[in-house]
N, C-alpha and C positions, 0 to 999 in steps of 0.2 A: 211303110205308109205313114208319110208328115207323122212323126211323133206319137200316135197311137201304137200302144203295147202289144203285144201279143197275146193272149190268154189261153194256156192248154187246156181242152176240156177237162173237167173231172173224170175222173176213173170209174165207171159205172159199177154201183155196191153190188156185189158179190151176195149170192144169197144168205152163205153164214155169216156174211159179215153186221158187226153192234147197228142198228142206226141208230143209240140214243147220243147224245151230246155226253161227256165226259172231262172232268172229277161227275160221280154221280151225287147228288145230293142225299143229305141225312136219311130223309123221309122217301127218298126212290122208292118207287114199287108198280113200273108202269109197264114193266117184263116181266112175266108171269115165271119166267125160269131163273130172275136175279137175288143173289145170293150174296150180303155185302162182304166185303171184303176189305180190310183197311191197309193202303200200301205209303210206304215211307222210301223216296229214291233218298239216295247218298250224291252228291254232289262232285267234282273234281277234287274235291278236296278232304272229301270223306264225310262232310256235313252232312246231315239230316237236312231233307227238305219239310216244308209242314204235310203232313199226312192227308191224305183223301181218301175215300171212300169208291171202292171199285165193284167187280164182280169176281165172284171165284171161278166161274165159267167164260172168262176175258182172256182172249192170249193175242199177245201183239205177232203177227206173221209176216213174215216179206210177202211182198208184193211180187211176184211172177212177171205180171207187166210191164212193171217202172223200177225202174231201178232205187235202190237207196231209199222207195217208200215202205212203207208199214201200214196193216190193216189190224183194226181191230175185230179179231177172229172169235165167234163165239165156239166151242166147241162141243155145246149139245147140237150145231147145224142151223139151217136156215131156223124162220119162222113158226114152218108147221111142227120143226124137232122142238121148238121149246117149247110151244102150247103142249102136245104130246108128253113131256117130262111133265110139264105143270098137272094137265089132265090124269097124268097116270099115281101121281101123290097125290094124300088128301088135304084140300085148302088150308088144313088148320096144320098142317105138318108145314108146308111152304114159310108161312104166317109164325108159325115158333121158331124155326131154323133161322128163319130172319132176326126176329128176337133173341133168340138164344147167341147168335154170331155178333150184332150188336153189340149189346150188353156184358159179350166178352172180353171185346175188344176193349171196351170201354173199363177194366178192372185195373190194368195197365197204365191208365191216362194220368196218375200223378206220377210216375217214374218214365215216363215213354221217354222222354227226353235222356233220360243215363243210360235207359239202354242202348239208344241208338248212339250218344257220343262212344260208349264202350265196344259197340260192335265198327262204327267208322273207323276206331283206336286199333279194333286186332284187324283190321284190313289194310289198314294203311305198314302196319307191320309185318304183314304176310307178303307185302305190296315191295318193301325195299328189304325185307329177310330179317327184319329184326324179331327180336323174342317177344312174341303176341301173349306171353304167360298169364302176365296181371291181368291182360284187357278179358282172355277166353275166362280165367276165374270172378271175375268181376260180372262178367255176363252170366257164369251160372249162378252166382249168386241172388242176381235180379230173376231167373229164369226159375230158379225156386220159390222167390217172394212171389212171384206170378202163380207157380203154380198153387201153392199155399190159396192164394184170392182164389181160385180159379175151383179149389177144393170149397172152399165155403160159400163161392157161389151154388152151386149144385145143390148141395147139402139144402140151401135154403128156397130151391125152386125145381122142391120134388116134384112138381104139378106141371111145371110144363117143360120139362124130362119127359112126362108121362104123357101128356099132350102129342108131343114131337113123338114115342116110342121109340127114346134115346135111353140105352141103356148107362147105368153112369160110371162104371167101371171101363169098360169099353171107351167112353168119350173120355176118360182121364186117361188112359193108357197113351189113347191118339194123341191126346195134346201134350204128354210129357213125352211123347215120342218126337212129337212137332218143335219141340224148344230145342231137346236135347239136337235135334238137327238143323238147330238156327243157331244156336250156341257155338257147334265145331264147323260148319261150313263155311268156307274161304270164298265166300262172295255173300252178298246181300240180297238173293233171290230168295223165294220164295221155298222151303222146302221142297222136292220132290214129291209122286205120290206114294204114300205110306206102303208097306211090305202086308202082303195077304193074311201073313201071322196077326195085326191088326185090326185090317180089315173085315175078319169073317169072324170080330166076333160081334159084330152088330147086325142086327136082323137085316134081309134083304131090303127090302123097304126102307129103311134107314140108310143103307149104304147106298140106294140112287140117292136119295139126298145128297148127302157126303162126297160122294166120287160117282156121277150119273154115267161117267161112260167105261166103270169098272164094272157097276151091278147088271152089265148085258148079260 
């Protein structure tokens, strides 16, 4: 038709599927089930892209319908599963986990940049079979400086540890478990989810926090 395009309709959203607009911003908190989450892609060429602010309960999914698309899949489920996860924690547990995951992130932000050249470096080495030694030593090195911060964070925000009813042994385990398997893995994804021996030593209530569709 004379020069007029064709336009495929949109793909009608899916009940689990995000409908917020995404990078999420700093201050998000308009999903009562969002849990930030900081992600860094790696580039063709192994670059660090700049960092954005996501969810932990985000996972990109193929689309069934279309081919070659991608949805953003919540995996606590539609609408009424996130209110229900939100309603079943208490406000002030949501509200610290947020702050707590923040503020963690944030311990990292003067070296974030060497780690990620150090982790693009053993990728790209794993990538054409060279010896990734330097880059995998180099990364634990940073991934100990982290945990060090990451210990004196804690130490000095007994209070909303105890807000959250985050036990702090248990939350250091988890995270030096979480490095140690960002350190040796041979891609830039995101750890897996943690091993049960982990997991159960934090209080029920705690662990839907942490992992919501492990504490069924």
């Amino acid at each position: 038709m004379g020069g007029v395009g064709y336009l495929a309709p949109m793909p009608e959203r899916r009940p689990e599927e995000c409908p917020y607009a995404r990078p999420f911003p700093p201050d998000f908190g308009a999903c009562p089930a969002f849990r930030p989450d900081e992600y860094v892609a790696l580039d063709m060429r192994y670059q660090a892209l700049r960092p954005v602010w996501t969810c932990a309960n985000f996972q990109a999914r193929p689309d069934a319908d279309q081919r070659g698309r991608y949805y953003g899949n919540c995996r606590l489920g539609d609408e009424s599963a996130r209110r229900r996860w939100a309603d079943q924690a208490v406000p002030a547990q949501v509200e610290g986990l947020r702050r707590l995951r923040r503020e963690m992130y944030s311990l990292a932000a003067g070296y974030r940049d060497e780690i990620w050249e150090a982790k693009g470096a053993q990728l790209k080495a794993f990538s054409v079979g060279a010896d990734a030694g330097p880059h995998t030593r180099r990364l634990r090195d940073l991934a100990e400086r982290n945990l060090t911060d990451v210990r004196g964070y804690v130490e000095a925000n007994q209070a909303l540890l105890d807000e959250i009813g985050m036990p702090k042994s248990a939350l250091l385990q988890l995270i030096s478990y979480q490095l140690e398997r960002f350190v040796s893995q041979p891609s830039s994804e995101a750890p897996g989810a943690p091993p049960a021996r982990v997991m159960e030593r934090f209080p029920v209530t705690v662990r839907r926090l942490i992992m919501p569709e492990e504490a069924n």
